[in-house]
C-alpha positions as CSV (number, residue, x, y, z in Angstrom):
1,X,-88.6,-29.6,-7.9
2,X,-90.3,-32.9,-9.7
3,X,-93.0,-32.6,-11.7
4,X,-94.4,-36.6,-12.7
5,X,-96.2,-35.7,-16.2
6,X,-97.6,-38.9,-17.8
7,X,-97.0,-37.8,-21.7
8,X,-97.9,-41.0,-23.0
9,X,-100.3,-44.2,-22.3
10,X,-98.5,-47.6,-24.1
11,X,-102.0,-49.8,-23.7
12,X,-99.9,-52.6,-24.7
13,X,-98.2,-52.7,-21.5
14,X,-100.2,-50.3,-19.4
15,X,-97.2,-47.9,-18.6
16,X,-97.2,-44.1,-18.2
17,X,-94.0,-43.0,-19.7
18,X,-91.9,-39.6,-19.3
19,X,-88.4,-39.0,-21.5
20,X,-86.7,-38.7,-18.2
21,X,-88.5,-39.9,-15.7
22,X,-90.5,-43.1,-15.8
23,X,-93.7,-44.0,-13.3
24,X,-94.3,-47.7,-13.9
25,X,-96.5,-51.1,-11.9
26,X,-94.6,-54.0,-11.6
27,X,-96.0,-55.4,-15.0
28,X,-94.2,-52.9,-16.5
29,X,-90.4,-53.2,-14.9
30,X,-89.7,-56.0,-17.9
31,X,-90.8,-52.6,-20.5
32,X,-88.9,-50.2,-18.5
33,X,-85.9,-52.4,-18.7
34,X,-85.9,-53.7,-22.3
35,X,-86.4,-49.9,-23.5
36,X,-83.4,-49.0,-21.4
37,X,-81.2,-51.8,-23.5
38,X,-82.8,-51.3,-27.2
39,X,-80.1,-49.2,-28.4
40,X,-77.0,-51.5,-28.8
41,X,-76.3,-53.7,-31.5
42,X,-74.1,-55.9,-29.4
43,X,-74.8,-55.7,-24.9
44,X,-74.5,-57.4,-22.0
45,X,-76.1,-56.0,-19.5
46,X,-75.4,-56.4,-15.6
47,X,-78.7,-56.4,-13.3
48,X,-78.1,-55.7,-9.3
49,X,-81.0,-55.7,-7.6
50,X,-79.9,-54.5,-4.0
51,X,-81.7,-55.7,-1.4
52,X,-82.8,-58.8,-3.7
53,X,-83.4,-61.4,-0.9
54,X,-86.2,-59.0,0.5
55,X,-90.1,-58.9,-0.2
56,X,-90.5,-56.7,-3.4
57,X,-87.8,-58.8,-5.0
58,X,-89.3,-62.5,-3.8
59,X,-92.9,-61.1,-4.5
60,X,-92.1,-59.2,-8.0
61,X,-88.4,-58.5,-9.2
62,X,-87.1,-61.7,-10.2
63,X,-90.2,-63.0,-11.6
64,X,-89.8,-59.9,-14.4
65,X,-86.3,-60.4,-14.5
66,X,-87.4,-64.3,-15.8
67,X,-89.4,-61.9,-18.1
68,X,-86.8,-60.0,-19.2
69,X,-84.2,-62.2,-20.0
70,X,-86.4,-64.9,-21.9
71,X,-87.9,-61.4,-23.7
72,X,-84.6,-60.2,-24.8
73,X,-81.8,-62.7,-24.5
74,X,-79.9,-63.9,-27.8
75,X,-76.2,-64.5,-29.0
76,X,-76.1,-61.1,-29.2
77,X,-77.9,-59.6,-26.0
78,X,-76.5,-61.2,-22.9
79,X,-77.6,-60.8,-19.1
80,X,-76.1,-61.5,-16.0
81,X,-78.5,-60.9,-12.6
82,X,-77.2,-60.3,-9.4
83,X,-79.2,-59.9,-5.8
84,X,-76.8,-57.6,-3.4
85,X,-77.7,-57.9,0.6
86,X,-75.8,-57.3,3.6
87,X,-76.4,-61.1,5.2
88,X,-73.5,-63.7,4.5
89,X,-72.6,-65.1,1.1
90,X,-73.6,-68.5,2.1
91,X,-77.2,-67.3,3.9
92,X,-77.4,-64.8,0.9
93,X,-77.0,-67.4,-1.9
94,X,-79.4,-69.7,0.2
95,X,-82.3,-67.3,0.4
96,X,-81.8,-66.3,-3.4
97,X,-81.9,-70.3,-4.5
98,X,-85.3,-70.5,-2.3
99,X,-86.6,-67.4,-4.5
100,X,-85.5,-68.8,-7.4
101,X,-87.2,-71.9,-6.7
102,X,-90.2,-70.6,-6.9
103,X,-90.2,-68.1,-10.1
104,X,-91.6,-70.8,-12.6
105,X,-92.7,-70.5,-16.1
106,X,-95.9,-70.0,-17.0
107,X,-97.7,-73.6,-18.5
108,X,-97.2,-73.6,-21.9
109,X,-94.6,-71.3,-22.1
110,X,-91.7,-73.3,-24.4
111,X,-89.6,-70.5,-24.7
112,X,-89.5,-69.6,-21.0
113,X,-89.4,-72.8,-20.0
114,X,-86.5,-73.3,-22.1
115,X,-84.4,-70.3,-21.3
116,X,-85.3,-70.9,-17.3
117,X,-82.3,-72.9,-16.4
118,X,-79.8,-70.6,-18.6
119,X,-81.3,-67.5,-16.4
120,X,-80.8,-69.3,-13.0
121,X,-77.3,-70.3,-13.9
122,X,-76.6,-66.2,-14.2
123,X,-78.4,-65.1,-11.4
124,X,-75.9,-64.5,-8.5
125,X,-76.2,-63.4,-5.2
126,X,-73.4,-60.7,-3.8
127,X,-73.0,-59.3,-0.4
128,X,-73.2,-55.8,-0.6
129,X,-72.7,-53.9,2.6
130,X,-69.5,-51.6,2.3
131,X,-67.4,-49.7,-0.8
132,X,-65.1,-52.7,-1.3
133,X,-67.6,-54.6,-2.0
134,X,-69.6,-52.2,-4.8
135,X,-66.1,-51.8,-6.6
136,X,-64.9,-55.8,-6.3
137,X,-68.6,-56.7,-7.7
138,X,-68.4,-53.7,-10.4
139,X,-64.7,-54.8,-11.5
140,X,-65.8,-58.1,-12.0
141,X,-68.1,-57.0,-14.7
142,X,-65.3,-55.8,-16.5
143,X,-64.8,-59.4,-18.0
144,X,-66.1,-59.7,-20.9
145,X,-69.0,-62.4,-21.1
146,X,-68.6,-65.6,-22.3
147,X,-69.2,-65.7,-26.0
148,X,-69.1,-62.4,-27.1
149,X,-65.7,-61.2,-27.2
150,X,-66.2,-58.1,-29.3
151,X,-63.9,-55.3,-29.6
152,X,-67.8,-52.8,-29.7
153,X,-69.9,-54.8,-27.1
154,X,-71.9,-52.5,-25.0
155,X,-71.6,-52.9,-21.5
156,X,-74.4,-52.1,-19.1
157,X,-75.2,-51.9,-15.9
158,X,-78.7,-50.8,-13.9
159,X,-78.6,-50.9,-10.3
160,X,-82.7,-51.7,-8.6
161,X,-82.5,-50.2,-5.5
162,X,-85.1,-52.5,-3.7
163,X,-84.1,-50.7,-0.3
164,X,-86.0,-48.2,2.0
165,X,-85.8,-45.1,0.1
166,X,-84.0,-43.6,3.0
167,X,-81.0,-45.4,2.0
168,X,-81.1,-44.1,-1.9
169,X,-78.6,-41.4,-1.3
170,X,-75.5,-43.5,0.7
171,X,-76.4,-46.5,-2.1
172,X,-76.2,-44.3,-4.9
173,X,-73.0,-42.7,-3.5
174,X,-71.2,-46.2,-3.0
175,X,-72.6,-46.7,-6.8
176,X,-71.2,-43.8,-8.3
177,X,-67.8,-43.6,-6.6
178,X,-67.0,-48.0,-7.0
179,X,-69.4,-49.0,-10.1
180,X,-68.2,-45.7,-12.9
181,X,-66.1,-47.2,-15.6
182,X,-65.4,-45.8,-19.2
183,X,-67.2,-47.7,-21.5
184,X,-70.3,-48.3,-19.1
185,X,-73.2,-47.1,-19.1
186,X,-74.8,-47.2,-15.5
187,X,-78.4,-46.6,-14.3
188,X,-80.6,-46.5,-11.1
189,X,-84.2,-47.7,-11.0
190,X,-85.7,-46.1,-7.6
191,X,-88.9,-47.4,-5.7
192,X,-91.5,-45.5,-4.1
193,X,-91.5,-43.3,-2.1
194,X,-90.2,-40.3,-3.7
195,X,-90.3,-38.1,-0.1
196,X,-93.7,-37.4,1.6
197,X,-94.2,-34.3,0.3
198,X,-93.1,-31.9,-2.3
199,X,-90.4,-30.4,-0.1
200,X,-89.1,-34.0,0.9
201,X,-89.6,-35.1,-2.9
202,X,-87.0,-31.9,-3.8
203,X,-84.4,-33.0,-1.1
204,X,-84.1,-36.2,-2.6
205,X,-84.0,-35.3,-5.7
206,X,-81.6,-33.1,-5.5
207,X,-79.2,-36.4,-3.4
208,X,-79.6,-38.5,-5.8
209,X,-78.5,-35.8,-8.0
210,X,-75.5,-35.0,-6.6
211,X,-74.6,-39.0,-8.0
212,X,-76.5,-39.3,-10.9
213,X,-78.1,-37.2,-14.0
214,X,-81.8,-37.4,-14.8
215,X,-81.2,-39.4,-17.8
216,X,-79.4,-42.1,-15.5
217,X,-82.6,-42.1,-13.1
218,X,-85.9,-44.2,-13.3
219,X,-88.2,-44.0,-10.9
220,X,-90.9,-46.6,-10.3
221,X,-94.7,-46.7,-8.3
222,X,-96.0,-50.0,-8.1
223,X,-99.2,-48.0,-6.7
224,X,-99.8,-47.7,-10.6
225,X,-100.9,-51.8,-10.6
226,X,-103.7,-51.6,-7.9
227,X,-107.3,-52.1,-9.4
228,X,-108.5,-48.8,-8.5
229,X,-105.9,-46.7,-10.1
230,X,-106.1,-48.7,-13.2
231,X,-109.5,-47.8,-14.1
232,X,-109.1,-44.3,-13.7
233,X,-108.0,-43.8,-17.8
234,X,-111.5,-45.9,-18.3
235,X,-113.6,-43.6,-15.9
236,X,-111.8,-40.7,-17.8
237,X,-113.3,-42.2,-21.3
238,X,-116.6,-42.4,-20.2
239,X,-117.8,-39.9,-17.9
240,X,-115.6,-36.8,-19.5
């Protein structure tokens, strides 16, 4: 059973935070992520986001993956971003240059605007529709990255699964059985919904635990950016 116990408000970003499981909005994904990586002196870090030609990830995901990297990225802590889909390479990478087109810099933003073209050039798109191609991707990130050829680099990779939840469990297995390599760490960041009611919730739970460890698994709801939820801390304050 899964109990979502908000511990901890972080103002500066708006998140409610759990140890091992992590409700977030969208504004928060860059926060989620960036804690996830603060532990290694020397990373790269490999970002799938399957199904990352679709709404969610044209709307939201690759504008806070823009976030993330000009946030985090140094000579040290190095990214590479991938969008897996079942459509062709050549429609695939299409679709993700038209989405990439269109996640711009805010004006006035040097650093971004800087950094923008270093991001596009390791954003990738990757069909992902069968086993081959989860273990052919996940072999590739065996190379080390260009520039940091270091016997300790950390090597990481976190797997958005921007699909209908019904297909967490068969991703997740062709995730854990292609993409587990000594030496990597791997994660999972699940959308809503988590079931449709506590019995549902448990079931999938327990799937994608059959894969994956609670410590491996972050969950997200978006629901946590709409207007009306957001104000319910500031109705707390004053009228309790």
């Amino acid at each position: 059973m899964v109990f979502f116990i908000f511990l901890q408000v972080d103002y500066m970003s708006g998140c409610l935070l759990q140890k091992k499981m992590t409700a977030v909005n969208f504004g928060c994904l860059v926060f989620l992520l960036t804690m996830m990586l603060a532990s290694a002196a020397q990373k790269h870090t490999n970002i799938v986001i399957v199904g990352g030609t679709g709404d969610l990830a044209r709307k939201y995901l690759w504008s806070s993956a823009l976030s993330l990297f000009v946030n985090n990225f140094n000579e040290n802590t190095t990214f590479s971003f991938y969008a897996g889909a079942r459509v062709s390479q050549e429609d695939g990478t299409k679709t993700l240059t038209d989405i990439l087109d269109k996640v711009i810099c805010e004006m006035g933003d040097e650093d971004c605007s800087r950094l923008r073209p270093t991001f596009i050039e390791n954003s990738k798109y990757e069909i992902l529709k069968s086993g081959d191609h989860y273990k052919n991707l996940c072999k590739s990130f065996r190379n080390q990255p260009t520039g940091l050829n270091l016997p300790s680099l950390d090597l990481r990779q976190i797997f958005y699964l921007s699909v209908p939840s019904s297909a967490y469990e068969s991703v997740a297995r062709l995730i854990d059985e292609n993409c587990r390599h000594e030496g990597t760490t791997t994660q999972i960041v699940l959308e809503k919904p988590f079931g449709l009611d506590k019995v549902s919730a448990s079931d999938q739970v327990t799937a994608i635990n059959k894969h994956f460890s609670d410590d491996e698994v972050h969950r997200v709801d978006h629901y946590l950016a709409k207007p009306v939820t957001k104000q319910i801390l500031n109705f707390r304050y004053v009228f309790f």
